[in-house]
C-alpha positions as CSV (number, residue, x, y, z in Angstrom):
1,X,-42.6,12.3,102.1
2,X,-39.5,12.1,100.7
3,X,-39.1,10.5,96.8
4,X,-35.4,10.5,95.9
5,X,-34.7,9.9,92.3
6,X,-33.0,7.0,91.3
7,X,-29.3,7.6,89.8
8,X,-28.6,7.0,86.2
9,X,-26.8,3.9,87.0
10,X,-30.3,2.7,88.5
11,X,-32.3,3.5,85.5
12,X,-29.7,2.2,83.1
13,X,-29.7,-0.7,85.3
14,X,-33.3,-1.4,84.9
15,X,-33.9,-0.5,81.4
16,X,-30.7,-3.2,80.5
17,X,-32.5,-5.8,82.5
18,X,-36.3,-5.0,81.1
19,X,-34.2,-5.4,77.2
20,X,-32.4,-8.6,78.0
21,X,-36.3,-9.9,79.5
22,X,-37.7,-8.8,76.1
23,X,-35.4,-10.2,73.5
24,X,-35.5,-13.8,75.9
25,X,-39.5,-13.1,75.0
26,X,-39.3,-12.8,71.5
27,X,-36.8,-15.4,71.1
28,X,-38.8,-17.7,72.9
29,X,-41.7,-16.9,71.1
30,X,-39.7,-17.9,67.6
31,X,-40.7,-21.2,66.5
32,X,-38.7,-23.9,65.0
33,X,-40.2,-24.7,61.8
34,X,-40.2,-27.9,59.6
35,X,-39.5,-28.0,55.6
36,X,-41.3,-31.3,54.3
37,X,-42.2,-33.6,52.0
38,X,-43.8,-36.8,51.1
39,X,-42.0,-39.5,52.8
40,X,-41.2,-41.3,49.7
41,X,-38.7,-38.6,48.2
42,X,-35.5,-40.4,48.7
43,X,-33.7,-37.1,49.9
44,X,-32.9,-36.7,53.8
45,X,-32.0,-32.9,53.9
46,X,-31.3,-30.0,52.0
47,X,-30.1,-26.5,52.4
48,X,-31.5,-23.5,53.2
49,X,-30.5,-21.7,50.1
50,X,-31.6,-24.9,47.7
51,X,-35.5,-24.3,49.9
52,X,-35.0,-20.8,49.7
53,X,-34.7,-20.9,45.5
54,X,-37.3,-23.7,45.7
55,X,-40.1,-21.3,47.4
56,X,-38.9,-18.3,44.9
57,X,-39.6,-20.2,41.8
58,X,-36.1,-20.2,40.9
59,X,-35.3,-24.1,40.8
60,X,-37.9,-26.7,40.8
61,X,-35.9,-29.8,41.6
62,X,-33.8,-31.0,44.6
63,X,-30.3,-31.7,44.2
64,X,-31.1,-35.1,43.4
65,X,-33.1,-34.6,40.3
66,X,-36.5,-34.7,42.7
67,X,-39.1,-32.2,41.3
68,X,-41.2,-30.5,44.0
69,X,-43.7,-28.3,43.4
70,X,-43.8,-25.9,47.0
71,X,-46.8,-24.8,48.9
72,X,-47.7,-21.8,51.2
73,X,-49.2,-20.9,54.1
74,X,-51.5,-17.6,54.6
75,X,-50.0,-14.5,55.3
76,X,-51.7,-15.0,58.9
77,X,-49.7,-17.6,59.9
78,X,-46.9,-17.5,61.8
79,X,-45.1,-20.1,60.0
80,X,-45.0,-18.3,57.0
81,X,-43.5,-15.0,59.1
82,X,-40.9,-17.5,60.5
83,X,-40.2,-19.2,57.5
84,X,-39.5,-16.2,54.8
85,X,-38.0,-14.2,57.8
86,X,-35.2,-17.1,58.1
87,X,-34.9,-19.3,55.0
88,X,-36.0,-16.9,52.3
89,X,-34.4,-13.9,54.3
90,X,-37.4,-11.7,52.7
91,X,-40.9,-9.9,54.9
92,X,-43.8,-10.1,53.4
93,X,-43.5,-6.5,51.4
94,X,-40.7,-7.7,49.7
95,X,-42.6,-10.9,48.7
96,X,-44.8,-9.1,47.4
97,X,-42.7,-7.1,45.0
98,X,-40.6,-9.9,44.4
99,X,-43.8,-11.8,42.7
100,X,-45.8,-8.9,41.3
101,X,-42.0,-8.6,39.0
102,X,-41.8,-12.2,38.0
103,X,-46.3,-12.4,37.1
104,X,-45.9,-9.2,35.7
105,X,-43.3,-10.7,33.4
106,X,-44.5,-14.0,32.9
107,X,-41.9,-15.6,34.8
108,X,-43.5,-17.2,37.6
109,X,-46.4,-17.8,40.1
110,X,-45.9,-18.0,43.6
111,X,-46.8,-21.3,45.6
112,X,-50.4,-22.2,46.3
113,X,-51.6,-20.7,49.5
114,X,-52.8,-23.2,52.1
115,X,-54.9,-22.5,55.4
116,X,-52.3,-23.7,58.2
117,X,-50.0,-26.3,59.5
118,X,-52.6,-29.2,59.5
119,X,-53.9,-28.7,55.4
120,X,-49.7,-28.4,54.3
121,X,-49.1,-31.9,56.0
122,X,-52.5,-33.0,54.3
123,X,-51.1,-32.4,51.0
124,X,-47.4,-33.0,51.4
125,X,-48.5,-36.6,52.7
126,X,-50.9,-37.1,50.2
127,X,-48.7,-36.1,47.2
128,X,-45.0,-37.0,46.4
129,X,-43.9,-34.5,44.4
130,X,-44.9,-31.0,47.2
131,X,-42.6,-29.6,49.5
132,X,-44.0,-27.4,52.0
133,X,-43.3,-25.8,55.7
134,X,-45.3,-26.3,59.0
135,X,-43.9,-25.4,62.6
136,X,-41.7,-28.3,63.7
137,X,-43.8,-28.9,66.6
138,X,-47.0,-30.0,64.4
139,X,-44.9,-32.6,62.0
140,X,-46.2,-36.1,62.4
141,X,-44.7,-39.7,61.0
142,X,-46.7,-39.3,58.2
143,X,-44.4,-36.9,56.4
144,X,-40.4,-36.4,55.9
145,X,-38.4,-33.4,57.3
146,X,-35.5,-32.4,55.3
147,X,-34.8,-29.2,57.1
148,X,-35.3,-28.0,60.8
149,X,-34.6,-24.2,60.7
150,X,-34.4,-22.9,64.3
């Protein structure tokens, strides 16, 4: 039997086709995720960088005078890794060295950790003054979304 090898055009061919079928993959896999808070905070939205400063411990108040206290998720959660990978711009070693600095200091604490999507809308809908982050496809009426990060 005869096996002719495939030409470099084939191969280049294929392996371009099996990158543009992963990267659809991982994108697709990306979830949108949800910044909320209690539905009686009078502010709509927010920016990325003003939810980004929130969740460092660098500001504590929205724009509007509005002071939220920010929850977590576990570092198990996919939320989180979509959340700090897109708003806070920061994995989770860098997280980690960025709060071991500011408790080492005295500066700061991070955010409470919470189990998953379900306990964060729990709290934020249960007290006004939290701001927290679930994947948008788990937000109910009960709570206020004033960012949608895709």
């Amino acid at each position: 039997m005869y096996n002719k090898k495939p030409s470099v055009g084939t191969v280049l061919s294929r392996s371009l086709a099996l990158t543009i079928a992963s990267l659809a993959f991982a994108s697709a896999a990306q979830a949108e995720i949800a910044v909320i808070v209690n539905k009686s905070v009078a502010a709509s939205q927010v920016s990325t960088e003003v939810v980004s400063d929130i969740f460092l411990g660098k500001v504590n108040t929205l724009p509007d005078g509005t002071r939220l206290t920010p929850v977590d998720q576990e570092a198990n959660q996919s939320a989180r890794t979509e959340f700090y990978a897109k708003v806070v711009k920061k994995d989770d070693a860098q997280l980690n060295a960025y709060w071991s600095r500011l408790i080492f200091t005295g500066k700061g604490e991070p955010p409470k950790k919470l189990a998953d999507n379900a306990e964060v809308i729990a709290l934020v809908k249960s007290n006004a003054g939290t701001v927290g982050y679930v994947d948008a496809s788990a937000v109910n009426d009960s709570v206020k979304v004033l960012l949608r990060v895709p």
